[in-house]
mmCIF entry with sequence, helices, sheets and N, C-alpha, C, O atoms, coordinates in Angstrom:
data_MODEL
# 
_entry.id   MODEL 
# 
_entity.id                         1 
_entity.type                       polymer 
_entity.pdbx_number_of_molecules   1 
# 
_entity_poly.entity_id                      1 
_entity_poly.type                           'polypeptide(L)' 
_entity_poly.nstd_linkage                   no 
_entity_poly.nstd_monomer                   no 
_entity_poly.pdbx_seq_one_letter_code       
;(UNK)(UNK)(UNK)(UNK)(UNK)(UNK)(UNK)(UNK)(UNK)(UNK)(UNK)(UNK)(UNK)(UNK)(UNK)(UNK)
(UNK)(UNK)(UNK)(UNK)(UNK)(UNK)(UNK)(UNK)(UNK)(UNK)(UNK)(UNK)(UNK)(UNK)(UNK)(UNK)
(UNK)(UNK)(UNK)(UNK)(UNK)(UNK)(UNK)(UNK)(UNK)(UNK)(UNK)(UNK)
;
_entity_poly.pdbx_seq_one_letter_code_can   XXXXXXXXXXXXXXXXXXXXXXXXXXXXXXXXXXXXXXXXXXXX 
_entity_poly.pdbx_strand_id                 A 
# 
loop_
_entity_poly_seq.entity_id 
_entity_poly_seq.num 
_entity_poly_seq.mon_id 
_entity_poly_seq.hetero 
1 1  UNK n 
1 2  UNK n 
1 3  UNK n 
1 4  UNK n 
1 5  UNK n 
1 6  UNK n 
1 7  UNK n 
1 8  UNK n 
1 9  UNK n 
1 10 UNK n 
1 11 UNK n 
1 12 UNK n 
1 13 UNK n 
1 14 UNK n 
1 15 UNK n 
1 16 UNK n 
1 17 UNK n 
1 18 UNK n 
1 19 UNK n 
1 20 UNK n 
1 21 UNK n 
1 22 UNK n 
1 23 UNK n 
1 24 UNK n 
1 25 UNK n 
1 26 UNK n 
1 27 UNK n 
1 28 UNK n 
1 29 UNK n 
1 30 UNK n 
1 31 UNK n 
1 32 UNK n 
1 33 UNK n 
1 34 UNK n 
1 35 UNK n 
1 36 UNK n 
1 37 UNK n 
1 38 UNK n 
1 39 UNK n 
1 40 UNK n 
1 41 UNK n 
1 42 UNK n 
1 43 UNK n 
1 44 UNK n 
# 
_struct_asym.id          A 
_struct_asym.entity_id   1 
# 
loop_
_struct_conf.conf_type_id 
_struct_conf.id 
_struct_conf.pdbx_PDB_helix_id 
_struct_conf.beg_label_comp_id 
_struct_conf.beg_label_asym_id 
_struct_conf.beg_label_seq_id 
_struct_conf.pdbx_beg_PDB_ins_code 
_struct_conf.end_label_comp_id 
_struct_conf.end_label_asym_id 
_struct_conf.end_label_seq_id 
_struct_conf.pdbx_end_PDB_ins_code 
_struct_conf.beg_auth_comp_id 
_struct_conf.beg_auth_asym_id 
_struct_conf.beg_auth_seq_id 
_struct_conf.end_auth_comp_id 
_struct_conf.end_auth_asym_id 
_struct_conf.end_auth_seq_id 
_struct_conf.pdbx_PDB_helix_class 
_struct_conf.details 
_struct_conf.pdbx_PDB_helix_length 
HELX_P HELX_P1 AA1 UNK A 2  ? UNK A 40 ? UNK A 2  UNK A 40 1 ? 39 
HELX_P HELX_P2 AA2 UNK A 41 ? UNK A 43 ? UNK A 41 UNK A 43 5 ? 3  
# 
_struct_conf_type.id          HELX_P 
_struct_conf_type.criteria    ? 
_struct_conf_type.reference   ? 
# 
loop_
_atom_site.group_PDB 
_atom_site.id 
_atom_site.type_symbol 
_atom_site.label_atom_id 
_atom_site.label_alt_id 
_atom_site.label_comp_id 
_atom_site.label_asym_id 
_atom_site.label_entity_id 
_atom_site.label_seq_id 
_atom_site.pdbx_PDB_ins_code 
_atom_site.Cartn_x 
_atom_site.Cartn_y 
_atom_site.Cartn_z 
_atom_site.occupancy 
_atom_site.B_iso_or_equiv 
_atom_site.pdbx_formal_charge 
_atom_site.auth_seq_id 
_atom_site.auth_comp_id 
_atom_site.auth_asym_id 
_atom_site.auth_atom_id 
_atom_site.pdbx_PDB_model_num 
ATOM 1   N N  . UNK A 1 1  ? -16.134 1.808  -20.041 1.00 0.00 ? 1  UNK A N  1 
ATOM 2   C CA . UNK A 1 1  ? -15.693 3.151  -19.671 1.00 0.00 ? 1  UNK A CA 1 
ATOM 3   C C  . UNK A 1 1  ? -15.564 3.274  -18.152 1.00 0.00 ? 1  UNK A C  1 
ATOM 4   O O  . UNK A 1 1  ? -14.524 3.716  -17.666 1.00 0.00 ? 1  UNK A O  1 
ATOM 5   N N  . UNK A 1 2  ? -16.713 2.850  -17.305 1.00 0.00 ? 2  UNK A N  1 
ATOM 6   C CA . UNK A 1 2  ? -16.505 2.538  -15.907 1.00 0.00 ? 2  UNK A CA 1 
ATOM 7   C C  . UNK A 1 2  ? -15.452 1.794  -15.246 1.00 0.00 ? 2  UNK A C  1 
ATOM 8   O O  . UNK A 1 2  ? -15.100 1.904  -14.072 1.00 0.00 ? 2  UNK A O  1 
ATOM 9   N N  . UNK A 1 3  ? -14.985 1.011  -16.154 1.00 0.00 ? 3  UNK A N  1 
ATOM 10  C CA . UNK A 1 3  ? -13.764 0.116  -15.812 1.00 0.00 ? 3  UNK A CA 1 
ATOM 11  C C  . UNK A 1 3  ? -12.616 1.075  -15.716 1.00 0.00 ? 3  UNK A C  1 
ATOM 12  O O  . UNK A 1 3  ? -11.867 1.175  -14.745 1.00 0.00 ? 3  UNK A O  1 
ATOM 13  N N  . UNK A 1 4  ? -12.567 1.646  -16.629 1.00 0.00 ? 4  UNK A N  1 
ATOM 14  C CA . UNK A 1 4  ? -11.316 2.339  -16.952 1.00 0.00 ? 4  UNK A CA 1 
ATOM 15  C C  . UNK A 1 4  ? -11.324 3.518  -16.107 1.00 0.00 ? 4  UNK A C  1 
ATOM 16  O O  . UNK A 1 4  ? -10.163 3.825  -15.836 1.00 0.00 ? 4  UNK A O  1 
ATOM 17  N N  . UNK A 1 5  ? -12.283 4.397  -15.517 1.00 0.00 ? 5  UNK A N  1 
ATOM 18  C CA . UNK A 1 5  ? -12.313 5.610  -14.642 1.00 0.00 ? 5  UNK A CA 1 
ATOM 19  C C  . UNK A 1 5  ? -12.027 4.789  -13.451 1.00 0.00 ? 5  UNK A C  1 
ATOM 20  O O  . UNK A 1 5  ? -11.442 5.521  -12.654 1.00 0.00 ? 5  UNK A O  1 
ATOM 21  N N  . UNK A 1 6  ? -12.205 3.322  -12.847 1.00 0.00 ? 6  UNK A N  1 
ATOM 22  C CA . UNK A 1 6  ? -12.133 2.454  -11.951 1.00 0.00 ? 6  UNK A CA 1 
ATOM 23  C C  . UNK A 1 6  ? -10.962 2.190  -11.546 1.00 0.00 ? 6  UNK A C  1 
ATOM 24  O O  . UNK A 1 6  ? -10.721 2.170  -10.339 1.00 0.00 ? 6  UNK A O  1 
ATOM 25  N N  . UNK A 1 7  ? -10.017 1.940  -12.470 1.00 0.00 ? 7  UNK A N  1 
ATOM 26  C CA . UNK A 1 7  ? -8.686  2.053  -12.680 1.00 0.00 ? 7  UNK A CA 1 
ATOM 27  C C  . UNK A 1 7  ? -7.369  3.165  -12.465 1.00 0.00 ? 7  UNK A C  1 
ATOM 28  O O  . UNK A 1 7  ? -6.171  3.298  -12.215 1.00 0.00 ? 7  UNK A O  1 
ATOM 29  N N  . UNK A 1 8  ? -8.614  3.803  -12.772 1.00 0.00 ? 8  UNK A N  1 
ATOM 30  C CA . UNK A 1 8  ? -7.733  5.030  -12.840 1.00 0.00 ? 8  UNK A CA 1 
ATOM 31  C C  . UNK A 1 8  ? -7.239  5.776  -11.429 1.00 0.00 ? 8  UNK A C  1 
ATOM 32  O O  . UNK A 1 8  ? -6.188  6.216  -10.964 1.00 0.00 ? 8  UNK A O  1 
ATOM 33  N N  . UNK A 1 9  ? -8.742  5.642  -11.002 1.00 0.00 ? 9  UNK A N  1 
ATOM 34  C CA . UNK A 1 9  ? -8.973  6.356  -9.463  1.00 0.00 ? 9  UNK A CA 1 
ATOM 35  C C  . UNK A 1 9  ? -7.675  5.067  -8.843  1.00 0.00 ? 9  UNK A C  1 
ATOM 36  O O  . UNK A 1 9  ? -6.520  5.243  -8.456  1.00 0.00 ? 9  UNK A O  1 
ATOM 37  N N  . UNK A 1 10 ? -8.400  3.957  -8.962  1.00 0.00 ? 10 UNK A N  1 
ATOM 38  C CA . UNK A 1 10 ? -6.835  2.856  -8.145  1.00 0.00 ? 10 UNK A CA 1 
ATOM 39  C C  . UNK A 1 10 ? -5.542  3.383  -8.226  1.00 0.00 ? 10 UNK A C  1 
ATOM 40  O O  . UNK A 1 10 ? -4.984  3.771  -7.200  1.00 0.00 ? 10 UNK A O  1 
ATOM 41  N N  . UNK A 1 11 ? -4.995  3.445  -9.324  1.00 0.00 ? 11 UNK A N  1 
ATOM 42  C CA . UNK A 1 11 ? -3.875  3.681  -9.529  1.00 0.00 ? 11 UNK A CA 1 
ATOM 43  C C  . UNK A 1 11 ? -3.801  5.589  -8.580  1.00 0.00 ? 11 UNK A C  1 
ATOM 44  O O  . UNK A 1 11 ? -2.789  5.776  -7.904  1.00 0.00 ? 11 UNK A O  1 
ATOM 45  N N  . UNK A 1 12 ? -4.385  6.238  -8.611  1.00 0.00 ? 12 UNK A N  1 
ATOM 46  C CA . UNK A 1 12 ? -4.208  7.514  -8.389  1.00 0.00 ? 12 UNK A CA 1 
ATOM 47  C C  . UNK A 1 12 ? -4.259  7.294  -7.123  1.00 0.00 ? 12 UNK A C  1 
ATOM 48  O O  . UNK A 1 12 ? -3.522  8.124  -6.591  1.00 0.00 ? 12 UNK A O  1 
ATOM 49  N N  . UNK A 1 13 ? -4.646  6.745  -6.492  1.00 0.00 ? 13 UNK A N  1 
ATOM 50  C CA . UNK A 1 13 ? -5.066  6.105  -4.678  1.00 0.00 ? 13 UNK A CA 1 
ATOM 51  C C  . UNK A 1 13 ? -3.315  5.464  -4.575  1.00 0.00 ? 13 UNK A C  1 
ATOM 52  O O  . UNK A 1 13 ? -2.337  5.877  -3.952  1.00 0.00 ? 13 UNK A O  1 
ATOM 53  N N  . UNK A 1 14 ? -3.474  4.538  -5.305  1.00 0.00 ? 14 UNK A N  1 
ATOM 54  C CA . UNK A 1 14 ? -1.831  3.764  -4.697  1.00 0.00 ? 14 UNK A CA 1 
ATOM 55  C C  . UNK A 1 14 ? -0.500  4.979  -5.200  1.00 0.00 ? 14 UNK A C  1 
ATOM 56  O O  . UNK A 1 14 ? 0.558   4.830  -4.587  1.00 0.00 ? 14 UNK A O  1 
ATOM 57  N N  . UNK A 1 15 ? -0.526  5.758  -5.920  1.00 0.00 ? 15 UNK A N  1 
ATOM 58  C CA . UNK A 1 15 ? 0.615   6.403  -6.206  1.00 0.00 ? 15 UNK A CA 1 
ATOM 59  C C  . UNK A 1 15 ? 0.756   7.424  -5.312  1.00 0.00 ? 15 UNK A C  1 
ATOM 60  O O  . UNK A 1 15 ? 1.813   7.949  -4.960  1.00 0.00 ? 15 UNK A O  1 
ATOM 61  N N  . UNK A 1 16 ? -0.685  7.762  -4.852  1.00 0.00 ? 16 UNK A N  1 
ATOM 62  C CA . UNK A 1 16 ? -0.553  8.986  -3.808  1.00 0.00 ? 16 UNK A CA 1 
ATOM 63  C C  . UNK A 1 16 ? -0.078  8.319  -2.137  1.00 0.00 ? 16 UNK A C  1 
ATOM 64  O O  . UNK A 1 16 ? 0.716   8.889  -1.389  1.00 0.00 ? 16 UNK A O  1 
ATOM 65  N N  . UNK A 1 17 ? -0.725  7.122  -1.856  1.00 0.00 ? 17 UNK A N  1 
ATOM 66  C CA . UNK A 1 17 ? -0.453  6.397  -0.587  1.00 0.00 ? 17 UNK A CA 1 
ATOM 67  C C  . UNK A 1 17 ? 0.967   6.201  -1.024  1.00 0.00 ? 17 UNK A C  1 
ATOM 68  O O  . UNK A 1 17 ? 1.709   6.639  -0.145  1.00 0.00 ? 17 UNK A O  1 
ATOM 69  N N  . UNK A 1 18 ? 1.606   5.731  -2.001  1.00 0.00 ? 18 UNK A N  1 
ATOM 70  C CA . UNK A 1 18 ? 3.389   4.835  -2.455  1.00 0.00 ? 18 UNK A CA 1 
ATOM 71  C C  . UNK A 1 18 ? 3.722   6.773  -2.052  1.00 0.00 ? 18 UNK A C  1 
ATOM 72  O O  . UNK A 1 18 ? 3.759   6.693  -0.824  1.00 0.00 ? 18 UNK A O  1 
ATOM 73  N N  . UNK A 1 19 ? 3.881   7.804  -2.270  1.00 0.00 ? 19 UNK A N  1 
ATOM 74  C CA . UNK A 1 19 ? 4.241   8.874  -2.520  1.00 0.00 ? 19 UNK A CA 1 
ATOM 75  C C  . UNK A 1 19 ? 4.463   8.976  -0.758  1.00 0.00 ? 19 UNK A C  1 
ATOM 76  O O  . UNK A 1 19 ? 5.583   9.059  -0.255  1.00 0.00 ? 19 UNK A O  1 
ATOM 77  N N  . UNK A 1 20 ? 3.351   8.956  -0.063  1.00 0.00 ? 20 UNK A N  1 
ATOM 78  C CA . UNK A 1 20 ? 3.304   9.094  1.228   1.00 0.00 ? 20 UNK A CA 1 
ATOM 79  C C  . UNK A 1 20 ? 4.102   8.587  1.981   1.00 0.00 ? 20 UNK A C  1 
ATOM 80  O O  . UNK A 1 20 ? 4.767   9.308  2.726   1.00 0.00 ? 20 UNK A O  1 
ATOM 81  N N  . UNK A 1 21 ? 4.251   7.158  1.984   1.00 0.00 ? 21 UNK A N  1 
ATOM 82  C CA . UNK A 1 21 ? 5.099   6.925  3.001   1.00 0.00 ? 21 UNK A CA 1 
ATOM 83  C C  . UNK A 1 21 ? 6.274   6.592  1.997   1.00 0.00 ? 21 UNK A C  1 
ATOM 84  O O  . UNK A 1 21 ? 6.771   5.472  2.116   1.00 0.00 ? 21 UNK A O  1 
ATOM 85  N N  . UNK A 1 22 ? 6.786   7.450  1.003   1.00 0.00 ? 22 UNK A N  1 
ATOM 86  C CA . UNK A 1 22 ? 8.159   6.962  0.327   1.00 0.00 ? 22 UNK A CA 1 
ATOM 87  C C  . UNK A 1 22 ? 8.392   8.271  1.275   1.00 0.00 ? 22 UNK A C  1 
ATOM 88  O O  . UNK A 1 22 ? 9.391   8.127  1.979   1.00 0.00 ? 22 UNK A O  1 
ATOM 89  N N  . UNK A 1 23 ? 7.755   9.441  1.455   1.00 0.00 ? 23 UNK A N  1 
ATOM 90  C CA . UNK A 1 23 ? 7.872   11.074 2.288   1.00 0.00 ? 23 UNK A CA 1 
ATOM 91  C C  . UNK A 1 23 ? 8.779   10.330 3.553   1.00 0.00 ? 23 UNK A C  1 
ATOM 92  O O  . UNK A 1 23 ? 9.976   10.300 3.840   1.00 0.00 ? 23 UNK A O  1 
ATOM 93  N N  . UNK A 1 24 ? 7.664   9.814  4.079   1.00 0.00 ? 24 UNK A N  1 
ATOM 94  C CA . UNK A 1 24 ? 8.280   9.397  5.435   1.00 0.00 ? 24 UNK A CA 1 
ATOM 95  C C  . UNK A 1 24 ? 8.887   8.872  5.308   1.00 0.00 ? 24 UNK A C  1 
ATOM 96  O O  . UNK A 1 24 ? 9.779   9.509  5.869   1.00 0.00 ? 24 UNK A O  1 
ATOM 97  N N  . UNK A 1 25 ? 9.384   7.941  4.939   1.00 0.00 ? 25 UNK A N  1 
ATOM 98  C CA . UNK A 1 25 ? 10.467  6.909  5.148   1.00 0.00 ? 25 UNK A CA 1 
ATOM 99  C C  . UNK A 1 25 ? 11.774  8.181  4.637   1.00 0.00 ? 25 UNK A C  1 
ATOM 100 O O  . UNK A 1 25 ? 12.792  8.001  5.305   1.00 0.00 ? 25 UNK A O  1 
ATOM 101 N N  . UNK A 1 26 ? 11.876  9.043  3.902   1.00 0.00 ? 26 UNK A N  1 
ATOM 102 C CA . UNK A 1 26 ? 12.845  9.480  3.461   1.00 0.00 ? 26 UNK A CA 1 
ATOM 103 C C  . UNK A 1 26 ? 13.561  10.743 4.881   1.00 0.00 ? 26 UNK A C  1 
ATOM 104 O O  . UNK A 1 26 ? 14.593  11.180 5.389   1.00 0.00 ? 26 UNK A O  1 
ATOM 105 N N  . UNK A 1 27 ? 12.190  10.794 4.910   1.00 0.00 ? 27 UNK A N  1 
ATOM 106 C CA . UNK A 1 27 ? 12.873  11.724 6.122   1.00 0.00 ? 27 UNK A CA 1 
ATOM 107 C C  . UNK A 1 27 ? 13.639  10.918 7.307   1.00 0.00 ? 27 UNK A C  1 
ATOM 108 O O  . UNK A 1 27 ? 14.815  11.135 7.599   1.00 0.00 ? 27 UNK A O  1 
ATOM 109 N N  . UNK A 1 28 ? 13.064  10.251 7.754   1.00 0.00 ? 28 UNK A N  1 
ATOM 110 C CA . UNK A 1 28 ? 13.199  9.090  8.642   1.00 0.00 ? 28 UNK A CA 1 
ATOM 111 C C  . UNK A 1 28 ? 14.759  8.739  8.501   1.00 0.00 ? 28 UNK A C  1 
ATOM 112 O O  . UNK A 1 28 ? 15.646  8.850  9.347   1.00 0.00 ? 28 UNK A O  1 
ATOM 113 N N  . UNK A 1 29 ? 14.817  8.342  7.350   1.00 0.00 ? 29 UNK A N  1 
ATOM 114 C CA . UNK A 1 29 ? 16.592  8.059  6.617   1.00 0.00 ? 29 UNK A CA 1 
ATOM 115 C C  . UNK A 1 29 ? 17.194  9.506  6.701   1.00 0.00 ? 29 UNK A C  1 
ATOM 116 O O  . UNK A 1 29 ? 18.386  9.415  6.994   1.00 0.00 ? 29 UNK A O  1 
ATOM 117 N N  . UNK A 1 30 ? 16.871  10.554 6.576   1.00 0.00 ? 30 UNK A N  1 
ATOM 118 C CA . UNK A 1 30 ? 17.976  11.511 6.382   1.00 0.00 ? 30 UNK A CA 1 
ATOM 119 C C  . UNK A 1 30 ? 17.656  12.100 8.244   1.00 0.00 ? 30 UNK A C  1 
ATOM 120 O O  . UNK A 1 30 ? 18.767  12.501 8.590   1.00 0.00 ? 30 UNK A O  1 
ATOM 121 N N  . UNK A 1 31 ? 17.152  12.199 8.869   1.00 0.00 ? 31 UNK A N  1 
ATOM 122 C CA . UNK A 1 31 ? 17.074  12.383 10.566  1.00 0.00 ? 31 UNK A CA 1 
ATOM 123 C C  . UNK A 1 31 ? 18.337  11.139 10.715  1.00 0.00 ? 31 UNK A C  1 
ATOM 124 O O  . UNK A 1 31 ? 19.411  11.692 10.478  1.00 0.00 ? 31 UNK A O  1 
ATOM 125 N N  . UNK A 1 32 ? 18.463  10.211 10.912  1.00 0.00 ? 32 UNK A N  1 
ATOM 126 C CA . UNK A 1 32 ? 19.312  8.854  11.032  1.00 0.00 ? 32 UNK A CA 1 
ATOM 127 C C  . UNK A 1 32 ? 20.677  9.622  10.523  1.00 0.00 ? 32 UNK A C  1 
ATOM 128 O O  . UNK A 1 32 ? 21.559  10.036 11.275  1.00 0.00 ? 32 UNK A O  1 
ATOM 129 N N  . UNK A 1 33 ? 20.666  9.717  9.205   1.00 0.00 ? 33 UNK A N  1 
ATOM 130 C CA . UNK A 1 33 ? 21.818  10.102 8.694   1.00 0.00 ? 33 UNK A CA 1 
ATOM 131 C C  . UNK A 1 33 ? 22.220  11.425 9.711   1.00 0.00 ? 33 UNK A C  1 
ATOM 132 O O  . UNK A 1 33 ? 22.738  11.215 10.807  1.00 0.00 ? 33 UNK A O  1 
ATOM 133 N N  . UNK A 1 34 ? 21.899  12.914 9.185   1.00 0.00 ? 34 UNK A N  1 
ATOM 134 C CA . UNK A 1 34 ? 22.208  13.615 10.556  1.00 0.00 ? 34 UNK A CA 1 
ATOM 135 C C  . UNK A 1 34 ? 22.659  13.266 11.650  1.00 0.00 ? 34 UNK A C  1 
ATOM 136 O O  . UNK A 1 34 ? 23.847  13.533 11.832  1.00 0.00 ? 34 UNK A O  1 
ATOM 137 N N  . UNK A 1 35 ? 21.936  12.580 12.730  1.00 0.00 ? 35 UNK A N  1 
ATOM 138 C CA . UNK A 1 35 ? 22.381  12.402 13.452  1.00 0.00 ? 35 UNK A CA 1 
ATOM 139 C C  . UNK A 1 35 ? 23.443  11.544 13.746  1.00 0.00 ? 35 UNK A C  1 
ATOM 140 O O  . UNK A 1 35 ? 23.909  11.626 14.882  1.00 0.00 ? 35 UNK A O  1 
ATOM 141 N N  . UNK A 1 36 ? 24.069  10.504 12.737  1.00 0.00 ? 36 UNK A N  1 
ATOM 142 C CA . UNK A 1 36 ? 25.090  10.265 12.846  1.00 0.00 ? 36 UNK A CA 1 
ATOM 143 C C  . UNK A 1 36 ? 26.215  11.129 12.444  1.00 0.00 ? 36 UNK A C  1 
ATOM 144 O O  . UNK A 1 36 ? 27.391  10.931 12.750  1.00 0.00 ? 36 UNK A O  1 
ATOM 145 N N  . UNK A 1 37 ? 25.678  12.277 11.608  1.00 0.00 ? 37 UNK A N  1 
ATOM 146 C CA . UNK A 1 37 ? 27.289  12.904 11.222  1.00 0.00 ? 37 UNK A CA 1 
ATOM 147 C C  . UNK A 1 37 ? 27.554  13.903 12.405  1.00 0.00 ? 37 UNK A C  1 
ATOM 148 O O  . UNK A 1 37 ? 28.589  14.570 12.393  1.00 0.00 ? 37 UNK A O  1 
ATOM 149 N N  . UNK A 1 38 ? 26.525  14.036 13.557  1.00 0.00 ? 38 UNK A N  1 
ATOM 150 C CA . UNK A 1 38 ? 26.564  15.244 14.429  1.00 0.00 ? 38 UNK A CA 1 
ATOM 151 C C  . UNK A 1 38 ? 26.969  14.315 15.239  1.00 0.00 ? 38 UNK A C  1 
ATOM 152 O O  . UNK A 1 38 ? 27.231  14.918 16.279  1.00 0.00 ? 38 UNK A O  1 
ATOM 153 N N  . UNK A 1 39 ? 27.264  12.758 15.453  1.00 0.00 ? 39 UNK A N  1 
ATOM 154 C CA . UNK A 1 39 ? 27.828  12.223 16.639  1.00 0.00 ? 39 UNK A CA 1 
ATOM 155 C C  . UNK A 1 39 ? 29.335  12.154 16.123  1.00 0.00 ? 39 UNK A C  1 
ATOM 156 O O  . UNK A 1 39 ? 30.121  12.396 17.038  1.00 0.00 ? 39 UNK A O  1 
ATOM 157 N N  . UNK A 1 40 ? 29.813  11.945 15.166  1.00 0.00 ? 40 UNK A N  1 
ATOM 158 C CA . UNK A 1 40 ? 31.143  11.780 13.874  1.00 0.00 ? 40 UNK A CA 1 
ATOM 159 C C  . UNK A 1 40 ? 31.869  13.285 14.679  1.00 0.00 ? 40 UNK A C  1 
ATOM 160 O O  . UNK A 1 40 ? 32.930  13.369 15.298  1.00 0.00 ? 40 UNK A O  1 
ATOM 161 N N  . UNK A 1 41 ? 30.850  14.346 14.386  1.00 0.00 ? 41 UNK A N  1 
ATOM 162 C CA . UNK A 1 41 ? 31.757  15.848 14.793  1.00 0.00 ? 41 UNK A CA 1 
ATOM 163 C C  . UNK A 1 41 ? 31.426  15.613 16.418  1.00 0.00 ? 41 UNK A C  1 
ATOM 164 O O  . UNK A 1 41 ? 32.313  14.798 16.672  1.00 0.00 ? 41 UNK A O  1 
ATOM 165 N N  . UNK A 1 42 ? 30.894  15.762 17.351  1.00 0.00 ? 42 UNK A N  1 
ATOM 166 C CA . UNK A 1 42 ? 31.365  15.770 18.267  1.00 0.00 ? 42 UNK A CA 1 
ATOM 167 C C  . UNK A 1 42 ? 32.330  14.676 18.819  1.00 0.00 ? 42 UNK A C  1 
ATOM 168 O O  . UNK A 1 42 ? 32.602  14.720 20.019  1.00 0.00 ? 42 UNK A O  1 
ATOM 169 N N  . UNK A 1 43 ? 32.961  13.529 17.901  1.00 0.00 ? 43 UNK A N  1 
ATOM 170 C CA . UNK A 1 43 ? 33.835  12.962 18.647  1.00 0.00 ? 43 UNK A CA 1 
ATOM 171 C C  . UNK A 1 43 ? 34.643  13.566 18.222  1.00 0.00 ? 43 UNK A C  1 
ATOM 172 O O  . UNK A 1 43 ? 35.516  13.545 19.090  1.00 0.00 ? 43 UNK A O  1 
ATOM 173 N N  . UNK A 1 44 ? 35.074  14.290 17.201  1.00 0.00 ? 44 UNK A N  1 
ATOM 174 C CA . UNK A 1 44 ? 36.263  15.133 16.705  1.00 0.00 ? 44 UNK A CA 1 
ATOM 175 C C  . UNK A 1 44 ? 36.441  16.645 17.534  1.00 0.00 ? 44 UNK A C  1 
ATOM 176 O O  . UNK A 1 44 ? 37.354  17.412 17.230  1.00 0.00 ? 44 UNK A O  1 
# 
């Protein structure tokens, strides 16, 4: 039974850390993106 509450907490630890920086990284990609479509309109 200890095994399995052991497990559990792991998995709940890595999905919340994988959740975290999937956050960041996404923002990270859409700041990048923006700012290329705001360099796109000011050359137009």
């Amino acid at each position: 039974m200890t095994y399995l509450l052991d497990f559990m907490s792991q998995l709940v630890i890595a999905l919340a850390v994988g959740f975290t920086f999937g956050a960041a990284f996404a923002n990270v990609l859409i700041a990048r993106l923006e700012k290329r479509e705001k360099k796109k309109n000011d050359v137009q």
